[in-house]
C-alpha positions as CSV (number, residue, x, y, z in Angstrom):
1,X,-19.7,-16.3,-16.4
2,X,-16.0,-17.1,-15.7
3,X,-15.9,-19.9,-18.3
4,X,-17.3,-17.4,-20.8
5,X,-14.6,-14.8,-19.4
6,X,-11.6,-17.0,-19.8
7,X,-13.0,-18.6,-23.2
8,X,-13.5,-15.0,-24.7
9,X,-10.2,-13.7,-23.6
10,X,-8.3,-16.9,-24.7
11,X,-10.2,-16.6,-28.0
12,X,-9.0,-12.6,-28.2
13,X,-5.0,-13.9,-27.4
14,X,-5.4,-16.7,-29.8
15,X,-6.8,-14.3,-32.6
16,X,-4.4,-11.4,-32.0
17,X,-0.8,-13.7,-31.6
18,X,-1.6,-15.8,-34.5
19,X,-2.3,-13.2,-37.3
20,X,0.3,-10.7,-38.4
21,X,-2.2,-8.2,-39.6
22,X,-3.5,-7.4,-36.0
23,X,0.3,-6.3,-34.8
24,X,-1.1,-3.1,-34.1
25,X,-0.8,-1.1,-31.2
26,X,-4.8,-1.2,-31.0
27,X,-4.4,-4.9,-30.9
28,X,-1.1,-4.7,-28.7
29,X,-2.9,-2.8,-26.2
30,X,-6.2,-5.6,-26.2
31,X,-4.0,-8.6,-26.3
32,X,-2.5,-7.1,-22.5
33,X,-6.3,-6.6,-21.8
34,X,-7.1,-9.9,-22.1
35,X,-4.3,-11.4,-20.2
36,X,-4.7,-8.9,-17.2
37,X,-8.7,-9.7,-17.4
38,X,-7.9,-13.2,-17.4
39,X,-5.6,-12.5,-14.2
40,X,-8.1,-10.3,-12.5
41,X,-10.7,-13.0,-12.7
42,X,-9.1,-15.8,-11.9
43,X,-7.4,-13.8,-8.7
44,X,-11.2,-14.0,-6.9
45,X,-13.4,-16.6,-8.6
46,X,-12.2,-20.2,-8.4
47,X,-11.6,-19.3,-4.5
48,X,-15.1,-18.2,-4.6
49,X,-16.2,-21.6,-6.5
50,X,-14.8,-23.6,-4.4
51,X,-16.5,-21.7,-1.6
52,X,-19.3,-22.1,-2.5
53,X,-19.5,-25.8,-3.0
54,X,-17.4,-27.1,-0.4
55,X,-19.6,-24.3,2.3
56,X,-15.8,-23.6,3.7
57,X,-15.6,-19.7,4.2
58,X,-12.2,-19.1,5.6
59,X,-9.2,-18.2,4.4
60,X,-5.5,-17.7,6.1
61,X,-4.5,-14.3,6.4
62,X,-1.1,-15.0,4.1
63,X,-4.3,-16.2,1.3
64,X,-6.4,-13.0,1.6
65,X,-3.5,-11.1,1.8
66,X,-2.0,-12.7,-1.0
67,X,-5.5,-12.7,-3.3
68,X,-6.0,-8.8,-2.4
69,X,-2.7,-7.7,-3.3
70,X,-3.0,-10.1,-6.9
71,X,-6.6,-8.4,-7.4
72,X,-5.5,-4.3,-6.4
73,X,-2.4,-5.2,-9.2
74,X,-4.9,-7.1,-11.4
75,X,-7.7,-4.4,-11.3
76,X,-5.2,-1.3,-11.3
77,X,-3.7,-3.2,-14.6
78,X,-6.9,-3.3,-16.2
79,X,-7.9,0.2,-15.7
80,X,-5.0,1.6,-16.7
81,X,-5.0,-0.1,-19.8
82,X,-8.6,0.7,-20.7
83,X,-6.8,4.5,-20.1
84,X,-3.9,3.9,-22.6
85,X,-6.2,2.0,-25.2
86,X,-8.2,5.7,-24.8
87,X,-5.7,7.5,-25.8
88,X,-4.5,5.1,-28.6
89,X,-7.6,5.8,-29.9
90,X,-7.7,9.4,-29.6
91,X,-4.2,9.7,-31.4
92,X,-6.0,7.5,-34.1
93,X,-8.7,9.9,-34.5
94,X,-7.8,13.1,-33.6
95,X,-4.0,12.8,-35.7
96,X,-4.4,9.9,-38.1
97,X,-1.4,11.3,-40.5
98,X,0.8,11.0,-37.1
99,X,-0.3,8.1,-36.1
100,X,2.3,5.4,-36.6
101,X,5.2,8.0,-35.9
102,X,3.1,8.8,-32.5
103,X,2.5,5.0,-31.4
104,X,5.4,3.2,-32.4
105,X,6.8,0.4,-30.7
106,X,8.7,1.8,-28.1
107,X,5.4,4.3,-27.4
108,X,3.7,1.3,-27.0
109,X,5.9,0.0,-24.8
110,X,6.3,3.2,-22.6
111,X,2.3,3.2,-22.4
112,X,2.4,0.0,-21.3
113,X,4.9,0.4,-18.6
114,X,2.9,3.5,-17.6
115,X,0.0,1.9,-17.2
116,X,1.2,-0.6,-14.7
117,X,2.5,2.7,-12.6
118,X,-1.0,4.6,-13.0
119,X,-4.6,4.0,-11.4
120,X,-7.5,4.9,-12.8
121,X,-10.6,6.3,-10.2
122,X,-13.6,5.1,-12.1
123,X,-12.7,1.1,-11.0
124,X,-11.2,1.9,-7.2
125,X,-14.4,4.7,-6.9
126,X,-16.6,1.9,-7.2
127,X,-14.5,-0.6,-5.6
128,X,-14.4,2.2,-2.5
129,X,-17.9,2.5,-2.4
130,X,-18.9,-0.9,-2.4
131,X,-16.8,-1.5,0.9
132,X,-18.0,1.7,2.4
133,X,-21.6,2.0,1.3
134,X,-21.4,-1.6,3.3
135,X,-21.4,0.9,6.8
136,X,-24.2,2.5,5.7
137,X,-26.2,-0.1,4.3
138,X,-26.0,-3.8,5.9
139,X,-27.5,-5.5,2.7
140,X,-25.1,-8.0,2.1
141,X,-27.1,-8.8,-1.3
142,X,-26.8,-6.0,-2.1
143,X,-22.7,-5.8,-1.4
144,X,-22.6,-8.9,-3.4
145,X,-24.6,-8.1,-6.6
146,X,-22.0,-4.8,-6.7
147,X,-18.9,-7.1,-6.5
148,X,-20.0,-9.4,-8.6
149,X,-20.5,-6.4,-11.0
150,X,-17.0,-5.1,-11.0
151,X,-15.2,-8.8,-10.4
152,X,-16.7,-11.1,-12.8
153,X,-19.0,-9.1,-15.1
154,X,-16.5,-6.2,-16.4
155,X,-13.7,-9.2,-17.6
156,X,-16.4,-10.9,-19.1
157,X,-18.1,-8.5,-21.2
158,X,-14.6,-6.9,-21.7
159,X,-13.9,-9.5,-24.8
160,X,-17.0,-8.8,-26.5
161,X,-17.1,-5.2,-26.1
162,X,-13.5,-4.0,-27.2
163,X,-12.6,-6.8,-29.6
164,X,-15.3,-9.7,-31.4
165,X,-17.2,-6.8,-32.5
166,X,-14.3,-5.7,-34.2
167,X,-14.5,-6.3,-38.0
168,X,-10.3,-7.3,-38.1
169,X,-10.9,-9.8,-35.2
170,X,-13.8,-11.3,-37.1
171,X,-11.8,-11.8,-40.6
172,X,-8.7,-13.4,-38.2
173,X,-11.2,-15.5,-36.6
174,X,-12.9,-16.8,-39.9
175,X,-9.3,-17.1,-41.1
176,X,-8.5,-19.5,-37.6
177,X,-11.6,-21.6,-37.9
178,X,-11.1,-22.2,-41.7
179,X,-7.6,-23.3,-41.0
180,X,-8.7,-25.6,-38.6
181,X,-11.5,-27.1,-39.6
């Protein structure tokens, strides 16, 4: 799953920084999604990898307070950019003649910014309850299935679900593969 994550995200940077036609603010705003999903992954996983084989479980408190700190900045990242892509969209649907005057450059910019200040409660209210349904229940299966849910799962699917579905990401891909091949 994080191979997948990191190939799919690479594959949506590649696609978006190499054709001019996807210089968007849609595609602005995914392009930043992919780089803070790559970030958020890799702030948990390979630590976690190499866990696993090596059956070493400790970390120094300078590394876990390091890794949290990268993941809360990765994760609040991610969330708020889900929130800004939201309300690209909305200004897209609901004001299409305003559009390019609404989300120009420095908009996008602004948004972006913003969304580095922000946090969204839907990721940090199922963060929370992770850690605090662990007082409640002592199922550590069941603590782990959640996490894995909200650390490896949501970066992974993230490529497929806001971007190689898209028709414009398909045509640049084609484009990419015909060049190279």
């Amino acid at each position: 799953m994080y191979l997948l994550a990191l190939c799919g995200n690479l594959l949506i940077i590649l696609t978006v920084s190499s054709d001019s036609h996807l210089h968007t603010p849609m595609y602005f705003f995914l392009f930043n999604l992919s780089i803070v999903d790559i970030g958020f992954i890799s702030t948990t996983v390979p630590t976690l990898i190499v866990d696993i084989q090596t059956h070493f479980h400790v970390i120094s408190f300078v590394g876990c307070l390091t890794q949290m700190s990268l993941f809360i900045i990765f994760a609040s990242m991610d969330d708020i950019l889900l929130a800004v892509m939201a309300y690209d969209r909305f200004v897209a649907i609901c004001h299409p003649l305003y559009y390019q005057a609404i989300m120009n450059p420095s908009r996008c910019g602004l948004l972006l910014l913003g969304s580095y200040l922000s946090i969204v409660c839907l990721f940090y209210g199922t963060g929370i309850g992770v850690y605090f349904s662990s007082f409640l229940s002592h199922s550590p299966l069941n603590n782990a299935v959640a996490s894995v849910m909200y650390t490896v799962v949501t970066p992974m699917l993230n490529p497929f679900l806001y971007s190689l579905r898209n028709k414009d990401i398909k045509t640049s891909l084609r484009k990419i593969l015909n060049r190279t091949l």
